[in-house]
N, C-alpha and C positions, 0 to 999 in steps of 0.2 A: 584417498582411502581405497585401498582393492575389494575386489568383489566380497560381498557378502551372500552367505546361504540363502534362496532364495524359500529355503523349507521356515521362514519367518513368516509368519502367516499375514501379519501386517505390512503394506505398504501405506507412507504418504508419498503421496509425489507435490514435493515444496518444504522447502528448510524455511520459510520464514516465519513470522509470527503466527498464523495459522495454524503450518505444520506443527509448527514448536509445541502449542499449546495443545495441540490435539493428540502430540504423541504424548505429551504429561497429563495428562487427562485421562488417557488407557490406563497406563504405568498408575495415577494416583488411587485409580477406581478397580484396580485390580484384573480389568479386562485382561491386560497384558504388562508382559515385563518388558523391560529394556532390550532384549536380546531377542525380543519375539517380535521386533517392528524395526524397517527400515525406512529410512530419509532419505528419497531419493532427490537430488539438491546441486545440479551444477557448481556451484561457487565452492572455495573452499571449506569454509566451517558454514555452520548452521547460523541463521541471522546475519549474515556477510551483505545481505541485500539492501536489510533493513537501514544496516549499519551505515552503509554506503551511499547511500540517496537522503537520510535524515542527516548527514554530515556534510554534502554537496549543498545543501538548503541552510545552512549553519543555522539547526534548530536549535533553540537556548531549552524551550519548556514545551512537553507534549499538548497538543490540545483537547487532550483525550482526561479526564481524572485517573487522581495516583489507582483508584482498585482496577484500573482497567488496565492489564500488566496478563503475562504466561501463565504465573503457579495459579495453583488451584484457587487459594483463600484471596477473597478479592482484597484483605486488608494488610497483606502480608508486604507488601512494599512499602506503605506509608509506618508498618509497626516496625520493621527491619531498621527503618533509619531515624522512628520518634527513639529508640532505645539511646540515642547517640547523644552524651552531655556533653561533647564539647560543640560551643557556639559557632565558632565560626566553620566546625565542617557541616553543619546542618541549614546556615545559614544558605538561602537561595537554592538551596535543593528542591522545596516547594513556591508553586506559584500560585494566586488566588486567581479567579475564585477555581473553587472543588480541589482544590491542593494537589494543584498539576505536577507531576516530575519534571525534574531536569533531565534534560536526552541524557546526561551522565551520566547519574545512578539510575535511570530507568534499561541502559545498557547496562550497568553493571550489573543489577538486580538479575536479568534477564541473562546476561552470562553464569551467575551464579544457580538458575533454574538450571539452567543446560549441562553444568556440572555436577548437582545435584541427582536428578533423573537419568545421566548417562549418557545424556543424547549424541554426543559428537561420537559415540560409539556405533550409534544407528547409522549412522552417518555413511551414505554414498555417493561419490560425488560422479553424478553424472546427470545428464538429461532425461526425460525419456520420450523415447520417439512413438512409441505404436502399444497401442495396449489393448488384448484382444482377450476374450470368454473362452477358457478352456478348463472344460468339465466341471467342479464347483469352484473353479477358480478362475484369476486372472494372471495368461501370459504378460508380460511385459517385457517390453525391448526397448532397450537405454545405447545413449552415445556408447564408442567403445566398441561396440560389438556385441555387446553382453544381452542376457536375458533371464528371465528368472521366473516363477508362478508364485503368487501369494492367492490367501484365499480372500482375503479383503482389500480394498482398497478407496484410498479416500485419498480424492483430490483438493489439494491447498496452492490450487495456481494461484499468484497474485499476477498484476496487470504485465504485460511482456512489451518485448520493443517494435513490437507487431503494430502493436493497440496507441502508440504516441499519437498526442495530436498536433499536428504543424496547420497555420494558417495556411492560404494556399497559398499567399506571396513564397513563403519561407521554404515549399517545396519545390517551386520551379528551384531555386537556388540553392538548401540546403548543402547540397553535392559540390557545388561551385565555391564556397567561399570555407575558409575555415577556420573565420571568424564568426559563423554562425551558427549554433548547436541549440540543442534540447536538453533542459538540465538533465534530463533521465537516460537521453543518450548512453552506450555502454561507453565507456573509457575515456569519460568528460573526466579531466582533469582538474583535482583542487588548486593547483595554482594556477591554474587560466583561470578561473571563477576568480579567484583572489586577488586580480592583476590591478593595481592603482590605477589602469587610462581608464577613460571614459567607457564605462556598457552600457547596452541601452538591455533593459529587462521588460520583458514583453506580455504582458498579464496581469491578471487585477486579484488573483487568488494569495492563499497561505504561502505557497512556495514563493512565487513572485514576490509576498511580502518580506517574509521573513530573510529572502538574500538582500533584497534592497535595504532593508533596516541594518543587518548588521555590515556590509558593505559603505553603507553611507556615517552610519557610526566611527567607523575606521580612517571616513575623511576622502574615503575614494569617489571619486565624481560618477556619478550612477544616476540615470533618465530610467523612472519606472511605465511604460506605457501601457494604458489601460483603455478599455473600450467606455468606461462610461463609470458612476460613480461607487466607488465602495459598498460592496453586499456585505454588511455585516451583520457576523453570529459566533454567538460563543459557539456552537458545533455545526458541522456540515452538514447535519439535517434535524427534523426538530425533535428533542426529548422525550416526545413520546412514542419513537420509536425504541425506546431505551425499556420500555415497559410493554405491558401486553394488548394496551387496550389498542394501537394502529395494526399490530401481526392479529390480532384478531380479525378487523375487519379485511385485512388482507388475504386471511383464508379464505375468505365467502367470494371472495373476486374470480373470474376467468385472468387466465394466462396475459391477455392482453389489455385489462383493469387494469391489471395489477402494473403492468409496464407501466403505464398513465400516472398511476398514485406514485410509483416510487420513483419516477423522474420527478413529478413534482414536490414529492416529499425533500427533496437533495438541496442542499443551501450552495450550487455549487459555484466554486470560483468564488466563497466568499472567504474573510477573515475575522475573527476573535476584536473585542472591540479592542483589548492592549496593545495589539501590535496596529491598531487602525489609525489607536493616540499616538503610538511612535510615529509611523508615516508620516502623519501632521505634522508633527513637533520638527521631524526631520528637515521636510519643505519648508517648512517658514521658518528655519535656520539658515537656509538655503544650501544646507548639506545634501539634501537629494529634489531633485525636480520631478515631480508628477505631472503627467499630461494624460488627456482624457483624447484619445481617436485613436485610427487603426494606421497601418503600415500603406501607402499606395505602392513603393517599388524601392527599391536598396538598388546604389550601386557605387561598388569598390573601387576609392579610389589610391592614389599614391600610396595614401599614409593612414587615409581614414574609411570610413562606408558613411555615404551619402544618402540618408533615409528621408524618404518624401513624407508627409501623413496624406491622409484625405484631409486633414484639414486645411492644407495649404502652405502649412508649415515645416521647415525641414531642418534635419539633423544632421550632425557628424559627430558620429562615436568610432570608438575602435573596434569596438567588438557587440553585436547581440546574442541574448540569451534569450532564447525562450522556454516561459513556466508555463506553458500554457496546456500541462495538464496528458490526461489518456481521452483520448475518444468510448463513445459508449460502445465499441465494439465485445461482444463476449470476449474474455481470455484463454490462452490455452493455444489461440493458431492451431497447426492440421494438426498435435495431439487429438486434440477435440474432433474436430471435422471428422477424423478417419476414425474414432471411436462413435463415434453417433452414426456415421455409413456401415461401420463391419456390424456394430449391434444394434442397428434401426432405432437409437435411443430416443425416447418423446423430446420434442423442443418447441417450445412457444412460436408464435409469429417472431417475436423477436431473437428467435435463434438462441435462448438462454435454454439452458434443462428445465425439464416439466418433475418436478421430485415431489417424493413422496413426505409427511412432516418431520420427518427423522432424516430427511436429505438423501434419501436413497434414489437413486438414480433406478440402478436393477441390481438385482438380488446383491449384496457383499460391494456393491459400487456406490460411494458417497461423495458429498461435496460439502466444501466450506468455501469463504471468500465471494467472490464477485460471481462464482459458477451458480451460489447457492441465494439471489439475489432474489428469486421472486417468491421466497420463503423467508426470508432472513429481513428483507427489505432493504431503505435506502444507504445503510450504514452494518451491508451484511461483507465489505473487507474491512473494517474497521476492526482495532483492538477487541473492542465489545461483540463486534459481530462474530469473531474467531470463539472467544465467550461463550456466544447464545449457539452456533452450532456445534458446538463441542454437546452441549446441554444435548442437544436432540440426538445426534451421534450413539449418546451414550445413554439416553433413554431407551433406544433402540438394542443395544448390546446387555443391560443390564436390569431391563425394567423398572429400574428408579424413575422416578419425576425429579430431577432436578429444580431448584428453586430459582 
């Protein structure tokens, strides 16, 4: 898409669900119209990210509940597709418990918000590189060449290719083999994930499971290796962060409490107990092999890669994958850096933004996602989390309390 008027008083910087929901959120509450907020968003359309990494993982069902979706009404996705009497298109769209979506229609649904609201109109596609305080606004400079001043601005970075986390075996070599990737890698290819030889998958979390599940379904020879036994939970951190009573005591906290609580609040690396039973069922089919220890050293041979463990035990597959997730690094890479250097911005010990309850950063500067974690807590990128600071975002611009 080419330049847009930069006399749009809104900027997000991030097209994915975040953004999405935070630019329908203005638009739904009257702050602003479609034409008065831009997406600023490398990829081609809006959600292109989302789209792309939950498709690499061959997710079947969110593990998020159906209200936890873009549009405003949290029931508007489960009502959209209860109106539906025939059986068998309704059939398997929801999953128990909390009546989870299918990535299908939870893409659709979510396409269908973005046509609704206009969004691909906002729509810019570019990066942005440096973003600086001029007069009551914010310059911004994006790939391209281009720049523009908005007077607000709200950041919806999600995790970047900065932030991946590689064991450190997989780093000396990553470079070297190329056979060996990171699901979230840019330009991992579906049909190399899809390949019938042997992969060995590297990680004990959702990702790692759910490629391994529906891979070993398929009948493809697939080693999922794991450090030790299954963490499971139906959500990535625990339910009452879903309510007020944990962000309560997490306001009374100092910057660096609060790091403490919300790593340990985090279920992470763990999986939902149904894909736990799949696993199971898989192994003692002996469709997929699980093993419990870590990588000692890889090394490439003729035809295959020769994997040591620390166990003592070793492998030949054709290819590794590793799920093994983002490191806790902040998001955002030198955007961030060179924004907190030019405006002196507060950052905790942990190098996270210090914000105000409405996520403001400094005056017209906000945050959602991972940026907005030590307000938002353990589950503040999550579907819900984009939710709950959307809520304070706009408690801020409109004086409502949101519920």
């Amino acid at each position: 898409m080419g330049h847009l008027s930069s006399k749009r008083p809104w900027l997000i910087v991030g097209g994915g669900v975040h953004g999405s929901h935070l630019a329908i959120m203005l638009i739904a509450q009257g702050v602003a119209q479609a034409s008065e907020i831009t997406i600023l968003d490398p990829r081609p359309h809006i959600m292109s990210k989302w789209q792309e990494m939950t498709n690499r993982v061959e997710m079947s069902h969110l593990r998020s509940p159906g209200a936890h979706h873009i549009a405003p009404d949290p029931q508007a996705l489960s009502r959209k597709f209860r109106k539906s009497r025939n059986r068998h298109i309704t059939k398997g769209l929801f999953a128990l418990p909390n009546r989870r979506p299918s990535l299908m229609i939870f893409n659709s649904f979510c396409q269908s918000c973005i046509a609704d609201y206009d969004l691909q109109m906002c729509h810019l596609q570019a990066k942005a590189l440096r973003i600086r305080r001029q007069g009551n606004g914010f310059k911004v400079s994006y790939s391209g060449g281009g720049d523009g001043i908005w007077q607000k601005v709200i950041l919806a970075i999600g995790s970047t290719d900065d932030t991946l986390n590689y064991p450190v075996w997989a780093k000396e070599n990553i470079r070297k083999y190329g056979n060996l990737k990171h699901i979230f890698e840019p330009n991992v290819a579906i049909d190399w994930l899809s390949t019938p030889e042997h992969m060995l998958i590297v990680g004990g979390g959702i990702s790692a499971a759910q490629l391994a599940v529906s891979r070993a379904s398929k009948g493809f020879p697939t080693t999922m290796l794991k450090r030790g036994p299954l963490r499971i939970h139906q959500f990535d951190s625990s339910p009452c962060w879903m309510g007020s009573q944990c962000i309560s005591k997490l306001q009374q906290l100092t910057p660096a409490q609060k790091r403490k609580v919300i790593n340990e609040g985090r279920n992470s690396g763990s999986v939902p107990p149904g894909i736990a039973a799949n696993l199971r069922r898989l192994d003692r089919n002996g469709n997929l092999k699980i093993v419990d220890s870590q990588v000692d050293s890889v090394d490439p041979g003729a035809t295959s890669i020769e994997v040591k463990l620390e166990s003592g035990d070793g492998l030949k597959v054709k290819s590794i994958l590793l799920a093994s997730g983002y490191s806790g690094i902040r998001p955002g890479g030198q955007l961030i850096d060179f924004l907190i250097q030019d405006e002196k911005l507060p950052i905790s010990p942990c190098g996270y933004p210090i914000l105000d309850q409405e996520l403001q950063w400094c005056p017209g500067l906000f945050v959602t996602g991972g940026l907005a974690e030590l307000e938002i807590g353990p589950l503040s990128r999550n579907i819900l989390g984009a939710r709950l600071a959307a809520k304070r975002i706009l408690r801020k611009e409109t004086n409502v309390v949101f519920p």
